[in-house]
N, C-alpha and C positions, 0 to 999 in steps of 0.2 A: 477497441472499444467502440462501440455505438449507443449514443446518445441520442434520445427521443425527448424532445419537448412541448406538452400539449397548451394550448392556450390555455387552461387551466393550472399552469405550473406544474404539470405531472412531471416526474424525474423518471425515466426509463432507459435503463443500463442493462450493454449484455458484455459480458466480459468473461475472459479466460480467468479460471480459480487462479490464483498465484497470493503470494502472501502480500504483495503491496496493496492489494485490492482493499482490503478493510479500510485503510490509511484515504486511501483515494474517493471512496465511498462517503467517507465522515467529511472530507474538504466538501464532496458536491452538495451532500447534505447542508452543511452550514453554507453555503452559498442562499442555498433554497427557504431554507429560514432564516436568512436577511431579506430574502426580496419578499418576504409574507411577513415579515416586522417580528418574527416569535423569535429571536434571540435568547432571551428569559428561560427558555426550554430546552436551550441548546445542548449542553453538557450530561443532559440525559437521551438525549435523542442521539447523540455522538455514543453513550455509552453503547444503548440499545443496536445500536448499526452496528457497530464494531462487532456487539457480538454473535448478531445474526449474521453477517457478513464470515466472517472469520469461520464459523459452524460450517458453513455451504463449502468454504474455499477447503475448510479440512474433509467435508462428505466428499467432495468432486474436484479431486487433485486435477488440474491439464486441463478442466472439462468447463465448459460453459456453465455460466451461474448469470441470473438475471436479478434487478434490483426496481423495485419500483417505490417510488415515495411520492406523496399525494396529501394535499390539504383538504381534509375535512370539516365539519362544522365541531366545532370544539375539540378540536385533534389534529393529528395527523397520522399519517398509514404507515408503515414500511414494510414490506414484505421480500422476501428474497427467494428464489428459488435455488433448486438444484436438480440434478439426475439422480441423485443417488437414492436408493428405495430405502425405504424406514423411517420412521418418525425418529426426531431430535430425544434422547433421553434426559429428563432431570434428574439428579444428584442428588438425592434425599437430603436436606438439611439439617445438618451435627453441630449440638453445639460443642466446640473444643474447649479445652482447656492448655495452661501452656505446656503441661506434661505432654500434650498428645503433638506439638511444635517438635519437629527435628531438624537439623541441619539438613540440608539437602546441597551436594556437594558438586551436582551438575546443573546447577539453578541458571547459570549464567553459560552454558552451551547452545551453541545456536543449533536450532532445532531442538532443544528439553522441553520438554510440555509437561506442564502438572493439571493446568485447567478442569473443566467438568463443571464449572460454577456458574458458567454466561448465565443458561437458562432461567438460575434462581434471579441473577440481574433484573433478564427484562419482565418476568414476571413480578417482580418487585415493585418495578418504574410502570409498567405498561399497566392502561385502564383495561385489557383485554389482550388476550393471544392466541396463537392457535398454530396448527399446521392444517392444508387441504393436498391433498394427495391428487396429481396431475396422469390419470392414466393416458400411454402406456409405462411412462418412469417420471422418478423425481414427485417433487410436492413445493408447494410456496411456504414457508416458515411465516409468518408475519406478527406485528403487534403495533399494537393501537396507542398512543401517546396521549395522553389529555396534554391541551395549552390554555 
């Protein structure tokens, strides 16, 4: 891992995808907003990392993934890159009922994946988002936090 730190508190990380990454990601983050006082905001801005973070490590298994986090005037930034071509897809949001709940009997295997929902997350939390597409590969995911 390589960590870049700008006299302006910018957080810039290049790391190999792997699954600890998210985990790692949300500690440097909350670092970052204790030393700019916005605690108050943490637990959503953990949220939002995790799942941009996580998104990148699943587009670009082995492959280098970059994180940049940065305080803004009424916010803060996070954006994440990857190599992998395609925009992040959203999940159309359903609303269920308990009939449409089933057991799911590999829930607890490591490696089962059911996800598909981050996206709806940080558009949720985030005052903005977006993806910008890096030619020749990959694109930065990012979103915008109000504090």
């Amino acid at each position: 891992m390589v960590a870049k730190v700008a006299q302006s508190g910018t957080l810039d990380i290049s790391c190999r995808a792997d699954r600890t990454v998210p985990r790692m990601v949300r500690m440097l983050v909350g670092f970052r907003l204790a030393e700019w006082g916005l605690e108050r905001v943490a637990e959503d801005v953990y949220l939002v990392a995790g799942e941009l973070v996580a998104n990148a490590v699943q587009s670009a298994p082995d492959r280098e993934i970059r994180v940049r986090f940065t305080r803004e005037t009424g916010g803060v930034l996070l954006a994440v890159w990857d190599s992998a071509e395609g925009a992040p897809v959203v999940r159309p949001v359903v609303a269920l009922t308990l009939d449409d709940v089933e057991a799911d009997a590999f829930a607890l295997d490591v490696g089962h994946e059911e996800g598909g929902r981050g996206l709806q997350i940080v558009q949720a939390l985030a005052s903005d988002c977006g993806v910008r597409e890096t030619p020749p590969v990959g694109k930065w995911v990012w979103a915008a936090m109000p504090c």
